[in-house]
C-alpha positions in Angstrom: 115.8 102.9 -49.0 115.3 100.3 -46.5 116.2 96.5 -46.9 116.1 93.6 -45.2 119.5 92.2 -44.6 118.8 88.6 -43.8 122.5 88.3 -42.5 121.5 90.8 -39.5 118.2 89.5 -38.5 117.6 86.4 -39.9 114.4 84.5 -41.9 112.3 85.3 -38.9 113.2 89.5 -38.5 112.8 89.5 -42.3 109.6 87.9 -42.5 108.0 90.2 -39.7 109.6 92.8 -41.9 107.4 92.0 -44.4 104.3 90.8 -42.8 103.9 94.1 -40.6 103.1 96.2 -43.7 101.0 93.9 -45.2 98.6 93.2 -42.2 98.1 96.9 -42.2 97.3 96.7 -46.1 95.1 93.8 -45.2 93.2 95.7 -42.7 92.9 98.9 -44.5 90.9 96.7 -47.7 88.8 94.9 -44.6 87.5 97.7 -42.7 87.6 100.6 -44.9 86.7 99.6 -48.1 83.4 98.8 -49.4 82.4 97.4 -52.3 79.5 99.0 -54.5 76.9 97.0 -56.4 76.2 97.3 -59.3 73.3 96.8 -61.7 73.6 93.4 -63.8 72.5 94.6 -67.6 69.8 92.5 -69.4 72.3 90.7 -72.1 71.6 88.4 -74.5 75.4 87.8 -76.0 76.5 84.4 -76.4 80.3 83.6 -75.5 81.1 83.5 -79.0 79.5 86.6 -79.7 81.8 87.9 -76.6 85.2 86.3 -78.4 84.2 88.4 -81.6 83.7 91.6 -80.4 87.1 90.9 -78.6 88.5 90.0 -81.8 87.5 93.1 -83.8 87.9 95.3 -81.0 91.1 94.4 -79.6 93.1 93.0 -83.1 96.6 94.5 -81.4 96.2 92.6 -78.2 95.2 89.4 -80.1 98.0 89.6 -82.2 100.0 89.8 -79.0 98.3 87.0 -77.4 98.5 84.9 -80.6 102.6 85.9 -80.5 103.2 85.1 -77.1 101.4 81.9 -77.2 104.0 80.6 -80.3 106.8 81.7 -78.4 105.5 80.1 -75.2 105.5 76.9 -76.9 109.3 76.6 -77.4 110.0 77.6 -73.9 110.7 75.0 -71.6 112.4 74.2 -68.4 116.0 72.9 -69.0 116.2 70.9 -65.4 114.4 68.6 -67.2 116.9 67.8 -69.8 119.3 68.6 -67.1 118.2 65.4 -65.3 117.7 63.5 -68.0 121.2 64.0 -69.2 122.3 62.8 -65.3 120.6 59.5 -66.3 122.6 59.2 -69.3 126.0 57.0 -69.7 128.0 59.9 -71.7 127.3 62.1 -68.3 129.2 58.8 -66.3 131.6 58.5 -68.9 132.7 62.1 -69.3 132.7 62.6 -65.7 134.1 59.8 -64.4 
């Protein structure tokens, strides 16, 4: 497997490293592939028509969704509380 070893050539030999590949894989999706058309279908659904077919179709993934979200909403980023806590006079006091 190959790696980049930023100690042997540096931020600059590991960023051509990188870039090389992808400006092939950027130039492959330019000039070889094409994108097909396709036919827009007459539809008359209405978004909320759209959300309940997603709903009955797709219960598991909802569930998921629903799940994720919940546990989501306890997450947070503890720098935050870190830096809060630097503002604090117990942090000057215990560390003094």
């Amino acid at each position: 497997m190959i790696t980049c070893n930023i100690a042997n050539y540096g931020h600059s030999g590991c960023f051509s490293f990188v870039f090389i590949p992808g400006a092939i894989a950027v130039m492959i999706l330019i000039f070889f592939v094409k994108e097909v058309a396709i036919k827009k279908l007459a539809s008359t659904t209405t978004i909320v028509g759209n959300i309940q077919s997603l709903v009955k179709e797709n219960k598991t993934f909802v569930i998921l969704t629903i799940i994720t979200g919940i546990f989501s909403l306890g997450a947070f980023n503890y720098s935050f509380v870190l830096l809060i806590a630097t503002d604090s006079e117990l942090i000057k006091v215990l560390f003094r």
